[in-house]
C-alpha positions in Angstrom: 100.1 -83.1 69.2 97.2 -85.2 70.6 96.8 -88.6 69.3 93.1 -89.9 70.3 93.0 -94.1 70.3 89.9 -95.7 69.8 89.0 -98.6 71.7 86.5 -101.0 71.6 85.6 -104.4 73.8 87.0 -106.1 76.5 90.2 -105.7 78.1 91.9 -107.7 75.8 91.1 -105.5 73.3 91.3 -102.4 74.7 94.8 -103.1 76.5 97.0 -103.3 73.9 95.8 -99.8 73.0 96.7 -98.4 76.5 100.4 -100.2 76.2 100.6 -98.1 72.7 99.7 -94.8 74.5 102.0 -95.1 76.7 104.6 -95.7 73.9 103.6 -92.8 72.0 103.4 -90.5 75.1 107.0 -91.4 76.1 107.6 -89.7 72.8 106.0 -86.3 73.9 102.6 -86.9 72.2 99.5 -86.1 74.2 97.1 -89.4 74.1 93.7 -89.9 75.0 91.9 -93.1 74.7 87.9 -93.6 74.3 87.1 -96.8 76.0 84.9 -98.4 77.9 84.3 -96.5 81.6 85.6 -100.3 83.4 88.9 -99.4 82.0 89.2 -95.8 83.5 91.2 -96.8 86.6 93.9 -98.5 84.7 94.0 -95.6 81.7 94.5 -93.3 84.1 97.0 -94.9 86.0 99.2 -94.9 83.2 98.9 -91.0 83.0 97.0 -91.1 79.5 93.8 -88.8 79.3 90.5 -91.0 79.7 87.4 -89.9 77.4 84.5 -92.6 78.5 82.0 -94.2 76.3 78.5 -94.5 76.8 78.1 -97.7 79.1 80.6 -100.2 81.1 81.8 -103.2 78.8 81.1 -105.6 81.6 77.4 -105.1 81.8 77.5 -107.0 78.3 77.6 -110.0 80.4 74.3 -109.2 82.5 72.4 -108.4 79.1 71.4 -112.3 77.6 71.3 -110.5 73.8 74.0 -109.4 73.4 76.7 -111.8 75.6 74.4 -114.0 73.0 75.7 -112.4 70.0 79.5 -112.0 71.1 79.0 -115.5 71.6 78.9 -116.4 68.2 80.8 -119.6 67.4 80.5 -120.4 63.7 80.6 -117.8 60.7 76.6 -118.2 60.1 75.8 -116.8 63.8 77.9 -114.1 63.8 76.4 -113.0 60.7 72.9 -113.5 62.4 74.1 -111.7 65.1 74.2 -108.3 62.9 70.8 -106.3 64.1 72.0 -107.2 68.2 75.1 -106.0 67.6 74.6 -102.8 65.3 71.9 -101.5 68.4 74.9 -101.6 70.8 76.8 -100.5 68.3 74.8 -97.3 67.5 75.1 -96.3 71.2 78.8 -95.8 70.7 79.3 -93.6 67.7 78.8 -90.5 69.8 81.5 -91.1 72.4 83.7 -91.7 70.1 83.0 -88.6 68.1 83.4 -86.6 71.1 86.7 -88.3 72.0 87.9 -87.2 68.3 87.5 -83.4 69.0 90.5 -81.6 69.3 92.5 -84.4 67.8 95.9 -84.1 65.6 95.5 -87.7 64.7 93.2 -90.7 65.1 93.9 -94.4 66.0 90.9 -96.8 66.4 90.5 -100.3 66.6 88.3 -102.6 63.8 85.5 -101.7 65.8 85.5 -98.1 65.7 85.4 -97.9 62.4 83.7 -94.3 62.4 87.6 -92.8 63.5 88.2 -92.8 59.5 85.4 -90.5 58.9 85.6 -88.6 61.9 89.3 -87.7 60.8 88.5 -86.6 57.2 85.7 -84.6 58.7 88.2 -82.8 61.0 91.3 -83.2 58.1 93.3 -85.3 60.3 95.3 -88.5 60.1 93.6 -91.7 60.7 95.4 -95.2 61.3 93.5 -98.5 61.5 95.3 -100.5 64.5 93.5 -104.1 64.7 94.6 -107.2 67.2 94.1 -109.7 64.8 95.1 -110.0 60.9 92.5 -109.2 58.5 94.6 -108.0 55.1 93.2 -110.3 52.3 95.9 -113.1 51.8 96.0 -116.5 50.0 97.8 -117.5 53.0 95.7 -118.4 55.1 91.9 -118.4 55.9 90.1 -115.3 58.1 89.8 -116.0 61.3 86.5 -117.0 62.0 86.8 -119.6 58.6 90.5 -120.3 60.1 88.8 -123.9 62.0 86.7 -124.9 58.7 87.7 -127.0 56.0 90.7 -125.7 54.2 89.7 -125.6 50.1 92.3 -123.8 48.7 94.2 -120.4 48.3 91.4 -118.8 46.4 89.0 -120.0 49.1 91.6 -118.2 51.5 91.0 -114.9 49.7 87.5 -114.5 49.4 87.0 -115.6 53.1 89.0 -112.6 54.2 87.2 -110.4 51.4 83.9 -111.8 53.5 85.2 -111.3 56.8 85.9 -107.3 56.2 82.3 -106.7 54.4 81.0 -108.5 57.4 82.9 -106.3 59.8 81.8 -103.1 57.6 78.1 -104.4 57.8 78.3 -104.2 61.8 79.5 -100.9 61.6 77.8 -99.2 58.5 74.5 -98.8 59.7 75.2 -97.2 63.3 77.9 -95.1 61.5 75.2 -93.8 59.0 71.8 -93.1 61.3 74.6 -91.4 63.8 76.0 -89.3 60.7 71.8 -88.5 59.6 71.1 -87.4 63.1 73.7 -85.6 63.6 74.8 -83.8 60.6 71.3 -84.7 58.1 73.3 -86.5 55.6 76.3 -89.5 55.6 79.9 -89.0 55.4 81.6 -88.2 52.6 83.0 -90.5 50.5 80.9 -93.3 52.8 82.7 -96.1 51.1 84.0 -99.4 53.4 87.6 -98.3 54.8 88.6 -102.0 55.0 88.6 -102.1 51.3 91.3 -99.1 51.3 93.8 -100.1 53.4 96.5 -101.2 50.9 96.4 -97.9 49.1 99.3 -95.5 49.6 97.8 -92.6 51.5 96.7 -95.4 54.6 98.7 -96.6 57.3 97.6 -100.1 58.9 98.6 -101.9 61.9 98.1 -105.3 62.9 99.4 -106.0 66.3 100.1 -109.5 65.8 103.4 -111.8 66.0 105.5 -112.7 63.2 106.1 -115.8 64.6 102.3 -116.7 65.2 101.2 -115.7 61.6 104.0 -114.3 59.3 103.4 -111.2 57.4 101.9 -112.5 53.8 104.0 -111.4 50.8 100.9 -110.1 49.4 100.5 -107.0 52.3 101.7 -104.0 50.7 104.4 -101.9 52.3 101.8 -99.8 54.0 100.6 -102.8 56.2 102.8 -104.0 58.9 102.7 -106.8 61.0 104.2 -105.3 64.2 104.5 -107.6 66.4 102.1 -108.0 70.1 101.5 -104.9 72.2 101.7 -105.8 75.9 101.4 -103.4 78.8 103.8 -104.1 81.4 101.2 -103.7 84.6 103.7 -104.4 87.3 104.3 -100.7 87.7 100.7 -100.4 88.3 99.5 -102.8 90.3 100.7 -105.5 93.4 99.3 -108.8 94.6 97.3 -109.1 97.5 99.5 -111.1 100.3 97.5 -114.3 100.3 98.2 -114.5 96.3 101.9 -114.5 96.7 101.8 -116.8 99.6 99.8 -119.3 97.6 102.2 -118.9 94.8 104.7 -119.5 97.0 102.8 -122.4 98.8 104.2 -125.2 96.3 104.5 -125.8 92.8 103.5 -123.7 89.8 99.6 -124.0 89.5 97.2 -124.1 86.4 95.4 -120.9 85.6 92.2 -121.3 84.4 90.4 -117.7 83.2 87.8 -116.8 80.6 87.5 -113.1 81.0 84.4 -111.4 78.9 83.0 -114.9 78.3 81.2 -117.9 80.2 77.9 -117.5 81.2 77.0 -116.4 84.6 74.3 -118.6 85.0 76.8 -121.6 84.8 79.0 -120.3 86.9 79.2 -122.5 89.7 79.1 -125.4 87.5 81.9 -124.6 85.5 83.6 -123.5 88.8 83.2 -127.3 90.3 84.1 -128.8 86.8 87.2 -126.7 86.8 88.0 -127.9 90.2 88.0 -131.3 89.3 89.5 -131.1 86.3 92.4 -129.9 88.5 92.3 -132.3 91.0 91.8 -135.0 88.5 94.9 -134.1 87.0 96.9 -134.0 90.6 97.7 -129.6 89.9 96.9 -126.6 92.0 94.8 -123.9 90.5 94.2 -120.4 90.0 91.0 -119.6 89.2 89.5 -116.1 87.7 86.1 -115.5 88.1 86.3 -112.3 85.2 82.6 -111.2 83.9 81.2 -114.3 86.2 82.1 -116.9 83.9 83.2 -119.0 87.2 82.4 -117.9 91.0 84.0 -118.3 94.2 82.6 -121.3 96.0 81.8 -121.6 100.0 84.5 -123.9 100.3 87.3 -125.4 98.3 90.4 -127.2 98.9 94.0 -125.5 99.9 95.3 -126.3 96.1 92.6 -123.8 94.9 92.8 -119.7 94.8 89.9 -117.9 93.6 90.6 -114.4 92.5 88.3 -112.1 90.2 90.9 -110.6 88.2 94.9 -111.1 88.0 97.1 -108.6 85.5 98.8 -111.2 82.9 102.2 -109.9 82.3 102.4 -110.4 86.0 100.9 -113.6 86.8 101.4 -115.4 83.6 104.7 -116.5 83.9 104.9 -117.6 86.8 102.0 -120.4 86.1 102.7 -124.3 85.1 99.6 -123.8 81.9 97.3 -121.1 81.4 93.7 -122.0 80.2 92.1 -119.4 78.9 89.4 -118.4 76.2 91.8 -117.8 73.4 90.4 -114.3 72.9 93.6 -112.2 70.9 94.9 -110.1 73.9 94.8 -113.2 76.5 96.2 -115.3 73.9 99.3 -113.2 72.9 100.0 -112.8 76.5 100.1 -116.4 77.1 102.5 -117.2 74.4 104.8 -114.2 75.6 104.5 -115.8 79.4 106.5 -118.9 78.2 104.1 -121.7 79.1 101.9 -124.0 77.4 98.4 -122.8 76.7 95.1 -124.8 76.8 92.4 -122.8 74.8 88.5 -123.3 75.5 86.9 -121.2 73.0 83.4 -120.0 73.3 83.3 -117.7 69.8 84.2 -115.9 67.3 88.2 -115.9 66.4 88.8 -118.1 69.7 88.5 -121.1 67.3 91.1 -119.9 65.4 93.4 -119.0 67.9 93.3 -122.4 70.0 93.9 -123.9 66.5 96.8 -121.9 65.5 98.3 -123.1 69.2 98.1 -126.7 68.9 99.9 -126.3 65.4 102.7 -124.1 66.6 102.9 -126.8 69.5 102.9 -124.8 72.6 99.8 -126.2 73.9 97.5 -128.6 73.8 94.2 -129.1 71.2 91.7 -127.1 72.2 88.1 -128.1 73.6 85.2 -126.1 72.7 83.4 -125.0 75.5 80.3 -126.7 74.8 82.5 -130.1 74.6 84.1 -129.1 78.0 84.1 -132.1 80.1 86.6 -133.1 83.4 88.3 -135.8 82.0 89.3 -133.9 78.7 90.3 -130.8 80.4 92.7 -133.0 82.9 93.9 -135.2 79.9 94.6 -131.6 78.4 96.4 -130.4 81.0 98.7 -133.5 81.0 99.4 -132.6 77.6 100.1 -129.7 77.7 102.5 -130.4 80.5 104.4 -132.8 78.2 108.5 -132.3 78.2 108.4 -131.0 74.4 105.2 -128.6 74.9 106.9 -126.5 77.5 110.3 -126.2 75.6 108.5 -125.4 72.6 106.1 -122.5 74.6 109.4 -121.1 76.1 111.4 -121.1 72.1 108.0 -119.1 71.0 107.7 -116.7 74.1 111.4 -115.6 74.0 111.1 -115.0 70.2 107.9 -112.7 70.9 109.4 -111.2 74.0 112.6 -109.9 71.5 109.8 -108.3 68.7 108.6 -105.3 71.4 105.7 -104.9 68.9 104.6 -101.7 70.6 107.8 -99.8 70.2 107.8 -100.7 66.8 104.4 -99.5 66.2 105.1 -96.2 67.7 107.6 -95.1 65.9 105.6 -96.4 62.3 102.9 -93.9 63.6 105.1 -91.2 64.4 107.2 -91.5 61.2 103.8 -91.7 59.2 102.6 -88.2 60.5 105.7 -86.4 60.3 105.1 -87.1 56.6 101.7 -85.7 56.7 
């Protein structure tokens, strides 16, 4: 049987989607995963099949539109940032149409919304796997209302409600000029597949902790709140030498990464406000340049290593804090690492996620990135550094480590289409 994952973003999002094919292949299921062509290497590595979409993820950060509209930090923008989005978006549908042919069963991520028609075209299964929650609950807000004012249960609800039409808007209008051009007419039974996926016939996946945000009572029995998904890289990759001998060099440093986002025309000046922050605070760093969000400098001190890209199951744990983005994949593998966080969101559910870490106290409050200033980054990092923040980070990371979220997602996926 060949299970076809859709993926769609960064590596945070499309990683946890790689960990689950490996899962699923160690079962004996043929996997093949559509994702962006910067993620080939590492797909392939794994032994999954690679089908590449149109385009490499990271040139999002050379294009000022749309890093603009992924940038997004308040519910109004990312509405405004609809027509950017849906263009980008329109370039897509075909690769992932392709990817489907052939397919037993189809897995795709919020963002690929157009798996659920593609399989009832080809009268297959279809599974919606997403990073972050986004069942309707009276629990808690959506996550891009999750840092607003809090008014209520009800108010809970209907943000969610508006958070999945807002996520069917992206998606319905590339899904339907694709559909015209290629077939004359829309899918059938075009209705928004968010809306569905309580009913019976549905299986739903929300790779998220327990322990970060419990399952609601409300989620029927068909939703399941599995737990993280984390690729394991260390069978995949090795430090260069001068890494390990800075790690080795003296204490445990800071890292300080913000993958997809920053803004490359910044770069040095975040960079040099990064490096002070650190020295202000008396800690050696680890600095990743990602997308270009930060650059290596012509010089800096012996307490500062400049790397473009480290895998985080590897390098995570053995850090003092991480200081990240607070995008859901780099998130969920800080929390697993055992050490307290400091998130510096830049959009979107970043807010949400830096505020969900102050409260479960593994880190410390986190500072917008248009607020980001030396002395509240090193104040931060004292924080964060406090006796009772690192014992709680280490209580929540072993709790996470024992859920193996991806295991259990395998085997709801493989039960599910036996049935079928």
């Amino acid at each position: 049987m060949l299970i076809t994952l859709l993926a769609a973003g960064s590596r945070g999002d499309t990683q946890p989607y790689i960990a689950l094919g490996v899962e699923l292949q160690k079962s004996g299921y043929t996997v093949r995963i559509a994702a962006s062509e910067a993620f080939e290497d590492l797909i392939k590595s794994c032994g999954l099949e690679f089908y590449p979409l149109l385009g490499n993820v990271s040139k999002i950060a050379d294009n000022d539109k749309l890093r603009q509209a992924m940038s997004a930090d308040n519910p109004l923008k990312v509405i405004m940032s609809f027509n950017t989005m849906k263009n980008y978006a329109y370039s897509l549908q075909q690769g992932f149409y392709d990817a489907c042919q052939g397919s037993d069963a189809i897995v795709y991520h919020p963002g690929a919304v157009i798996g659920y028609f593609i399989a009832q075209t080809l009268d297959i299964s279809s599974i919606l796997a997403t990073p972050f929650p986004m069942i309707p609950t009276k629990t808690y807000p959506a996550l891009i209302f999750y840092n607003s004012v809090r008014l209520g249960k009800t108010f809970n609800l209907l943000t969610h409600i508006l958070f999945q039409k807002i996520r069917w808007l992206i998606s319905k209008a590339p899904i339907k000029q694709f559909w015209k051009d290629k077939f004359g007419s829309i899918p059938r039974n075009f209705i928004d597949p968010f809306s569905q996926l309580q009913s019976e016939n549905n299986l739903t996946l929300v790779a998220c902790s327990n322990y970060v945000f419990p399952k609601p009572q409300n989620w029927s029995k068909e939703v399941h709140n599995t737990g993280y998904w984390f690729l394991d890289e260390d069978d995949y990759w090795s430090p260069p030498d001068k890494l390990s001998e800075f790690l080795l060099a003296g204490t445990p440093p800071v890292y300080v990464g913000f993958g997809s986002l920053g803004n490359p025309a910044k770069a040095t000046q975040t960079t040099e406000l990064i490096i002070d922050a650190l020295q202000l605070s008396g800690q050696r760093g680890i600095l990743a340049t990602g997308w270009g969000g930060m650059t290596k400098l012509n010089k800096t001190s012996q307490d500062i290593f400049i790397i473009e890209s480290v895998p985080h199951a590897w390098l995570f744990p053995k850090m003092s804090v991480v200081v990240h983005h607070g995008g859901a994949g780099t998130t969920a593998a800080a929390l697993r690492a055992c050490v307290p966080s400091i998130l510096i969101p830049h959009a979107n559910d970043q807010f949400a996620w830096g505020k969900k870490v102050y409260e479960l106290g593994v880190g410390a409050k986190p500072i917008p990135r248009k607020k980001l200033t030396v002395e509240k980054l090193s104040a931060a990092i004292s924080y964060a550094l406090k006796k009772e923040v690192k014992v709680a980070a280490k209580t929540l990371g072993a709790k996470i480590q024992r859920e193996n979220g991806v295991k259990v997602a395998a085997k709801l996926i493989i039960d599910f289409l036996k049935q079928k």
